[in-house]
Residue, then its C-alpha position, 0 to 999 in steps of 0.5 A: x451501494x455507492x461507488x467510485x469508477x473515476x480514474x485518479x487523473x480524472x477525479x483529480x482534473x474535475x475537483x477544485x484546486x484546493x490546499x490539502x496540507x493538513x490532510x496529507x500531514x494527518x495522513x502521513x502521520x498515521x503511515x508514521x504510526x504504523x511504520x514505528x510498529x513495523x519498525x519495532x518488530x523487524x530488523x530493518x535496513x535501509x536500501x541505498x539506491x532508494x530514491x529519497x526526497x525529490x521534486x520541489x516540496x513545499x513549493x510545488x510537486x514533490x516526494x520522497x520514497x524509502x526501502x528497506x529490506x532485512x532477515x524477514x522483510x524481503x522489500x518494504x517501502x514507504x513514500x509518498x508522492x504528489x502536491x498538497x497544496x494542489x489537491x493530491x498527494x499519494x501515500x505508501x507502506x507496504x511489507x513484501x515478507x521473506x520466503x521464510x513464513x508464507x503470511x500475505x504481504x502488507x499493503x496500504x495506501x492513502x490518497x488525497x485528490x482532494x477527497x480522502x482515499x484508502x486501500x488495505x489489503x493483505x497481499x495473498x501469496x498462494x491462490x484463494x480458490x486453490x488453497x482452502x486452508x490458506x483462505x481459512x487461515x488469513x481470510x475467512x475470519x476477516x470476513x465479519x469485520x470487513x462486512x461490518x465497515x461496509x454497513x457501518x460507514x455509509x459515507x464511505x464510497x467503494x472504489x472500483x478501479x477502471x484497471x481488470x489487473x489492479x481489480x485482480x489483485x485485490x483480496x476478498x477482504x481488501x479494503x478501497x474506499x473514498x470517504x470525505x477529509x472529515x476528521x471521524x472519517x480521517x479517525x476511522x481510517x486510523x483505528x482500522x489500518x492499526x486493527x489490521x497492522x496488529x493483527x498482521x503482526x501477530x500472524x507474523x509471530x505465530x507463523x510455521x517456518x516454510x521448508x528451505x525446499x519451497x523458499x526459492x519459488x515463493x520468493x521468485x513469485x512474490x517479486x514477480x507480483x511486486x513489479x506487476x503491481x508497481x508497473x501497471x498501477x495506473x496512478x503511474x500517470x501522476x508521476x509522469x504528469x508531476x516529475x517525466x517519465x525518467x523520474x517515474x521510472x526509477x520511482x517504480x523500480x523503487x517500488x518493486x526492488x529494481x534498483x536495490x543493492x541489499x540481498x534477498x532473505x534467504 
């Protein structure tokens, strides 16, 4: 099987310095996509200190990023980071749950570096090898679709990340390809990150409330995964290539919720 061990830097330093725009624009459209649906199920408000646009796009390295919390959605970020018309561009939507249900977190990402780059994964919030029922509930009946894409789409390249932390976190069922910018691949890309939005959505509707005496400890977990996560991803070192390490820093307090000024669900 075909398998990608490159670093982002890395892979990005070794391609040739091409405009991505298009790609990017696609891309964007499709977290657009998905966001309208979060949208429509959530009361959501946007969190004040979230940094917003910043850098020089479309004249050089740019971003902008979004946070919003509400009643359920305890942090849900959406941005995206980079510069298309050299090569890279880095995309986020994920939807970190309120303690009130006990359903993973959303998380998804698209790269351009050049090539096309996707992740999925829903986020687990109890231990897989711990809690039978927990996998069984969110994991197990993915495992026929998630081996299907991996036979159906030879060219798609699983990216194993140099980072043991980042491999930790992922999921049984998670989703981290490389694919070509080919429109059926951008296409593909589209279908399945729906497929999955629609069936987090559902399990979001059908879920049991958790009892108000467990809510404080999954809530205390589930930030601490947050920060662990957006402190020690290591494509952290674009930010600091593109914008210094103070910008890098407040974007990834962005990420985890360290600047936010809106409560947390109760």
């Amino acid at each position: 099987m075909k398998e990608t061990l490159q670093h982002v830097e890395q892979m990005l330093d070794e391609s040739p310095v091409i405009d991505v725009t298009e790609t990017f624009e696609q891309l964007r459209g499709i977290l657009a996509e998905l966001k309208a649906k979060i949208d429509a199920r959530f009361e959501l408000t946007p969190e004040p200190s979230a940094p917003g646009d910043y850098g020089t796009h479309p004249d050089g390295p740019g971003g902008r990023l979004d946070a919003y919390s509400g009643p359920e959605i305890d942090w849900m970020v959406h941005s995206w980071l980079g510069n298309p018309s050299a090569s890279f561009a880095n995309l986020h939507l994920t939807v970190w749950l309120g303690p009130q249900v006990n359903v993973p977190h959303l998380g998804i990402a698209l790269l351009v570096w050049p090539e096309g780059w996707f992740y999925q994964d829903f986020i687990p919030r109890a231990s897989l090898v711990q809690d039978g029922d927990y996998f069984d509930r969110h994991y197990a009946p993915l495992d026929a679709d998630w081996l299907a894409f991996k036979e159906k789409n030879p060219d798609f390249t699983w990216f194993t990340s140099r980072t043991g932390f980042i491999r930790a976190s992922l999921s049984p069922n998670a989703y981290c390809y490389s694919f070509p910018r080919a429109q059926p691949h951008i296409d593909t890309v589209r279908e399945l990150l729906h497929a999955r939005v629609d069936r987090w959505l559902s399990w979001v509707d059908e879920a049991e409330p958790v009892p108000a005496e467990e809510r404080p400890a999954l809530a205390a977990g589930d930030l601490a995964i947050r920060r662990n996560i957006a402190e020690r991803d290591p494509a952290n070192v674009m930010g600091v290539r593109y914008f210094g390490q103070e910008l890098t820093d407040r974007l990834v307090r962005g990420l985890w919720g360290g600047d936010r000024t809106l409560p947390r669900p109760a």
